[in-house]
C-alpha positions as CSV (number, residue, x, y, z in Angstrom):
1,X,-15.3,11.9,1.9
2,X,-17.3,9.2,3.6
3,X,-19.4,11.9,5.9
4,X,-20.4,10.4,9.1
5,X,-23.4,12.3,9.4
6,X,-24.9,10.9,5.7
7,X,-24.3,7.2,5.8
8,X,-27.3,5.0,4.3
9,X,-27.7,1.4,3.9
10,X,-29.7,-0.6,1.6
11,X,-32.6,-3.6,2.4
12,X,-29.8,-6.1,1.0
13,X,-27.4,-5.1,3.6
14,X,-30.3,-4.6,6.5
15,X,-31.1,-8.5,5.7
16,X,-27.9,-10.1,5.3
17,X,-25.4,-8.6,7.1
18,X,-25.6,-8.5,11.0
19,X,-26.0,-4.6,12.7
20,X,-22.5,-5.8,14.1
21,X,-20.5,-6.7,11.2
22,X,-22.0,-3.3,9.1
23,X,-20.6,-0.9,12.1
24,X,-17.2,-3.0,12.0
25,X,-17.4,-2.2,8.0
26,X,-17.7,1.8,8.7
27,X,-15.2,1.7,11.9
28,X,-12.4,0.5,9.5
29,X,-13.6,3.7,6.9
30,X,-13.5,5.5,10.1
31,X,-10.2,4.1,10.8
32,X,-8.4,4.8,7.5
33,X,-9.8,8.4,7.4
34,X,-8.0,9.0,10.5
35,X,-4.7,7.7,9.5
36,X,-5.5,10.0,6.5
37,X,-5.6,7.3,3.9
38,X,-6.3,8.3,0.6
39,X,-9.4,6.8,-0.5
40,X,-10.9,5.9,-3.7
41,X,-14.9,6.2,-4.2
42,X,-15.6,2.4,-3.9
43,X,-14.6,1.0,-1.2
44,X,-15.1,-3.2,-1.5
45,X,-15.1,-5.5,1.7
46,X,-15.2,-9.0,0.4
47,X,-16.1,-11.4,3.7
48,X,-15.6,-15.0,4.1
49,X,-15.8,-17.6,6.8
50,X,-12.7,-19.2,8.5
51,X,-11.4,-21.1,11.6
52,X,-8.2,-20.1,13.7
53,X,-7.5,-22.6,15.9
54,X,-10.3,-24.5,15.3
55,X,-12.7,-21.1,16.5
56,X,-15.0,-19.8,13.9
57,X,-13.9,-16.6,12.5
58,X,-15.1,-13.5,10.0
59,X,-12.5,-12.9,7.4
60,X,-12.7,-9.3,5.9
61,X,-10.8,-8.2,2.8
62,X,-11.5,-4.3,2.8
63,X,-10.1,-3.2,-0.7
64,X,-10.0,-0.6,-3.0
65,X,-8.7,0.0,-6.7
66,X,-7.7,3.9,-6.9
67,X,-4.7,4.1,-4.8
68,X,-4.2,0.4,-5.2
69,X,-5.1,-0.7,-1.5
70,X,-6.0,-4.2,0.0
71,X,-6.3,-5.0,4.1
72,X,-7.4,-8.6,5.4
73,X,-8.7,-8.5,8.7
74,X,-9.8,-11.6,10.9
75,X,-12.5,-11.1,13.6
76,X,-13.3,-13.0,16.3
77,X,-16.6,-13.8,18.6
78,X,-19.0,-13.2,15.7
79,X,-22.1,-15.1,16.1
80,X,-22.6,-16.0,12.2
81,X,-20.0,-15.5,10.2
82,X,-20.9,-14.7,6.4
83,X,-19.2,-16.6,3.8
84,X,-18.4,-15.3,0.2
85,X,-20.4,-12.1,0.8
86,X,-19.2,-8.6,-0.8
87,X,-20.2,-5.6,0.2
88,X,-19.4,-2.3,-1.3
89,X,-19.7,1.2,0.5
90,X,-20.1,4.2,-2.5
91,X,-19.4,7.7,-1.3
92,X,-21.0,10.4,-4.0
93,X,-19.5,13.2,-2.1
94,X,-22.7,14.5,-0.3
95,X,-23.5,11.0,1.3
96,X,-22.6,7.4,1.2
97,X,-24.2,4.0,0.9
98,X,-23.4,0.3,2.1
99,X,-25.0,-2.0,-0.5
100,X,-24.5,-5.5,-1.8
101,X,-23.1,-5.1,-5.8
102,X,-26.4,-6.5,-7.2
103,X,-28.1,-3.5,-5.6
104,X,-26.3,-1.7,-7.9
């Protein structure tokens, strides 16, 4: 699931998300997949701008429905943070693709 070697993107993602943020979004697949999470096809990442002591930060809710699963994660020293921005990455068992849901 989520093959390393087959990983796509889609114009949507290439022109609104930051090369940065989009390998962040497949290190914390990477991540789960080697804690041996159980992962559902869809995986959702739902980001939104914040401040943490006054500092600019990327929020990131990484979420999925099938196990029941939800992970907010707070990242700091981004550039331009993206607010109310979701993202999904779809895995069809031979390859996977980051894309914004109106890609769809």
């Amino acid at each position: 699931m989520f093959p390393k070697h087959s990983r796509y993107k889609t114009r949507g993602i290439d022109e609104n998300v930051s090369e940065p943020l989009q390998l962040l979004m497949w290190q914390l697949i990477d991540r789960d997949l080697d804690e041996c999470v159980t992962f559902d096809y869809l995986q959702v990442f739902e980001l939104f701008a914040g401040y943490v002591d006054g500092k600019p930060v990327q929020h990131i809710c990484h979420r999925q429905e099938q196990p029941k699963r939800s992970r907010l994660h707070t990242i700091s020293g981004i550039d331009k943070s993206l607010t109310k921005l979701k993202v999904w990455v779809i895995d069809s068992g031979t390859y996977c693709t980051m894309l914004l849901p109106e890609e769809y």
